[in-house]
N, C-alpha and C positions, 0 to 999 in steps of 0.2 A: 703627345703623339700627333702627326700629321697626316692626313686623309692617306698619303701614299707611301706613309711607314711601313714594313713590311712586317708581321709579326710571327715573331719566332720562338721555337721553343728546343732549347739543349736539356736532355739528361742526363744526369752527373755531372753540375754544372757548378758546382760550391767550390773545385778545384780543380789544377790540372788542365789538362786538354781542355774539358770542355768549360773550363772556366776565363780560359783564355781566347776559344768559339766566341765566346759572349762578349767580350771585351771588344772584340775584332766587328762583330755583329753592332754591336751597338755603337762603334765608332764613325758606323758605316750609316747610322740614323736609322737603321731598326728597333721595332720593339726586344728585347730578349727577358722571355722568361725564362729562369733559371731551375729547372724541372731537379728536385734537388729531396733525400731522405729523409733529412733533419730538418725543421723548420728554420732554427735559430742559425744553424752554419748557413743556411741558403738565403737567410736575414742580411745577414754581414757580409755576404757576398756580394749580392745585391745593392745593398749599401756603397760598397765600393765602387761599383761601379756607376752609381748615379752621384756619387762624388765626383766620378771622372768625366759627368755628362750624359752620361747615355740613361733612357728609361728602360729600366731594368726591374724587374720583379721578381720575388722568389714565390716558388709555387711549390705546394708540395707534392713530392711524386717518388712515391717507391716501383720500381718500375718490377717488384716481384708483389707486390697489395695491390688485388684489381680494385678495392676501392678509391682507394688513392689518384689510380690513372683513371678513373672514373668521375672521382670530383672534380680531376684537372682540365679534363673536356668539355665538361659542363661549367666550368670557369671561363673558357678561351671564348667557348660558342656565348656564354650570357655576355662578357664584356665585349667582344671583338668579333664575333661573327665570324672567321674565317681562321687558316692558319695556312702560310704562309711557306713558313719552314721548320721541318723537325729533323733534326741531328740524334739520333739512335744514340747516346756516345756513353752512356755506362755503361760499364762492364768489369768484370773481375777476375781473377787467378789465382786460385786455391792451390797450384801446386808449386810450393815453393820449399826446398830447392824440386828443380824439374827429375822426373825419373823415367822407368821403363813403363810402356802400357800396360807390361803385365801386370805392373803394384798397381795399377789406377785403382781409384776404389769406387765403389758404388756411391758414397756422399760427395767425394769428389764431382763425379757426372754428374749428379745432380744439382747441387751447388751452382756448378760455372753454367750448366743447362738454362738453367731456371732463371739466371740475371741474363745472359747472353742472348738464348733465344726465344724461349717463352716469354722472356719482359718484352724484348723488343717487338713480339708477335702482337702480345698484346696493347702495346703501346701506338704501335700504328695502326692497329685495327680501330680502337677508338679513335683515333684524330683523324681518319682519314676520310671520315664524311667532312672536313672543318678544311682539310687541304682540296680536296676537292670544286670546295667554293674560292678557293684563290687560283686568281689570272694566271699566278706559273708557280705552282707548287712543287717543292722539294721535299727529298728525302735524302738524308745521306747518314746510311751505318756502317757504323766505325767498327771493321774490319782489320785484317792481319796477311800478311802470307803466311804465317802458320797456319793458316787454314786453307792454305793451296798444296794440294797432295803434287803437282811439279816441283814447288818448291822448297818439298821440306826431303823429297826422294834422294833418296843417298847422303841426306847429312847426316853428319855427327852431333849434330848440335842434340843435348839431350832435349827429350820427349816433353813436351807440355800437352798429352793427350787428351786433357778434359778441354784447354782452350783452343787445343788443335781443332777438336772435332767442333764446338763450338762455332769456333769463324768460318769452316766450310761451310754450318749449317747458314751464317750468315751471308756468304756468297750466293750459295743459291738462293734462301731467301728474297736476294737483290733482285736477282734474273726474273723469281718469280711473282713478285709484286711489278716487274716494270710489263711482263707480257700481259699482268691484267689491267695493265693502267698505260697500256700501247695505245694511242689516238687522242689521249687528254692531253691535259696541260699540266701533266704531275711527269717529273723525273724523277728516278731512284737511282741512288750509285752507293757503293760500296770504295770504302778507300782504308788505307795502312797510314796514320799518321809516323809511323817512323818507330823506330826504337828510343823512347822516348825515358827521360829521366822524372817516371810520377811514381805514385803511390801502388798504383799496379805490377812496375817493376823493381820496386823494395828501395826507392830513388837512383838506381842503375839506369845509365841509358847513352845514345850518343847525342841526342836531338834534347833540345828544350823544351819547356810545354807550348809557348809560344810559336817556336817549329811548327809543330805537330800539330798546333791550329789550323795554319795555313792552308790546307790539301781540305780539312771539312768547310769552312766558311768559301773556301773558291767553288767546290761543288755547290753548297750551298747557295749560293747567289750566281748557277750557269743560268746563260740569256737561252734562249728561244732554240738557238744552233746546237746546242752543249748535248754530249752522250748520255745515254739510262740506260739503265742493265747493264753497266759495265759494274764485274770485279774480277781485280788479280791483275798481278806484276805486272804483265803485260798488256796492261788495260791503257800506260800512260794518256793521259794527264789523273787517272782516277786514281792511282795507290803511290803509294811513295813506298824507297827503298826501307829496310828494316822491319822491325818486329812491333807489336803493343801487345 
């Protein structure tokens, strides 16, 4: 690591999207830890990618076990002192195939709740005294327009109610973490990697995971000039076209 490495951390970063965050991250001569459930998949993850050069660590981090996002804190802060950049990018979709709001069920909301916005609430809650001590700290969560009620008004597209409600709640989220962190040197954005072909969407999609990289590691690394508080379609440069 070099004094002006920037250190990062993706969650759900063993594969997919943010496995590809990492890849992109680390090509770039950042730290990327790999905020990952399983130890041993976030092992070989990691591995790969300091085969391909980059310093790369796996760290463990269930992002619904506050101890877990609790030991990973006090990892960042004991080795590294600061943190850099964190990419929100786990998250999951219980309802498969999609249906009406009426069937949602109660496990359902809770399920996609609990990884979607309670991980992510509390994942930035802990790291964000660690972002705070870095010169231009980022945040960027990996949001949807299914979570934009313009955008989903009058479609046909069936109902994915539990992730629907989810990624609004991540929108605003965005808006409300950037008004309390207005006059720092921390940015938040919310962005759509795309309709992407991972694990999320049953390996459907129109976009690669490499795609779908591109829109978080560029928020990730805005200069000085670049937007916070932006989310939704018409945010451009913050969300890309399609679904996750």
């Amino acid at each position: 690591m070099t004094a002006t490495a920037k250190i990062s951390l993706i969650t759900g970063a063993n594969k997919g999207i943010g496995f590809q965050a990492a890849r992109r991250l680390g090509a770039q001569g950042a730290v990327v830890l790999l905020g990952t459930r399983d130890p041993a998949r976030g092992e070989s993850a990691a591995k790969t990618l300091r085969e391909e050069g980059a310093d790369a660590h796996a760290v463990h981090l269930d992002v619904t076990d506050a101890a877990t996002i609790a030991a990973a804190a006090r990892y960042i802060d004991e080795r590294y002192g600061r943190l850099d950049i964190l990419i929100n990018n786990a998250g999951i979709n219980v309802e498969w195939p999609a249906g009406a709001p009426s069937e949602v069920s109660r496990d359902a909301l809770w399920a996609t709740l609990e990884t979607n916005v309670f991980g992510l609430i509390e994942v930035t809650n802990a790291l964000l005294p660690l972002i705070r001590r870095s010169a231009a700290g980022r945040i960027v969560n990996v949001s949807s327009e299914m979570g934009m009620p313009a955008w989903l008004a009058g479609s046909e597209m069936p109902a994915m109610t539990a992730y629907s409600v989810s990624k609004a709640a991540v929108n605003m989220l965005t808006v409300l973490y950037a008004n309390e962190l207005r006059g720092t040197a921390v940015k938040i954005n919310a962005c759509s990697p795309g309709f992407v072909a991972t694990d999320i969407n049953r390996g459907v999609g129109e976009r690669t995971a490499e795609e779908g990289a591109e829109i978080e590691v560029r928020l990730a690394t805005l200069g000085a000039d670049g937007p916070t508080g932006r989310a939704g379609p018409g945010a451009a440069p913050v969300t890309r076209a399609g679904r996750r």
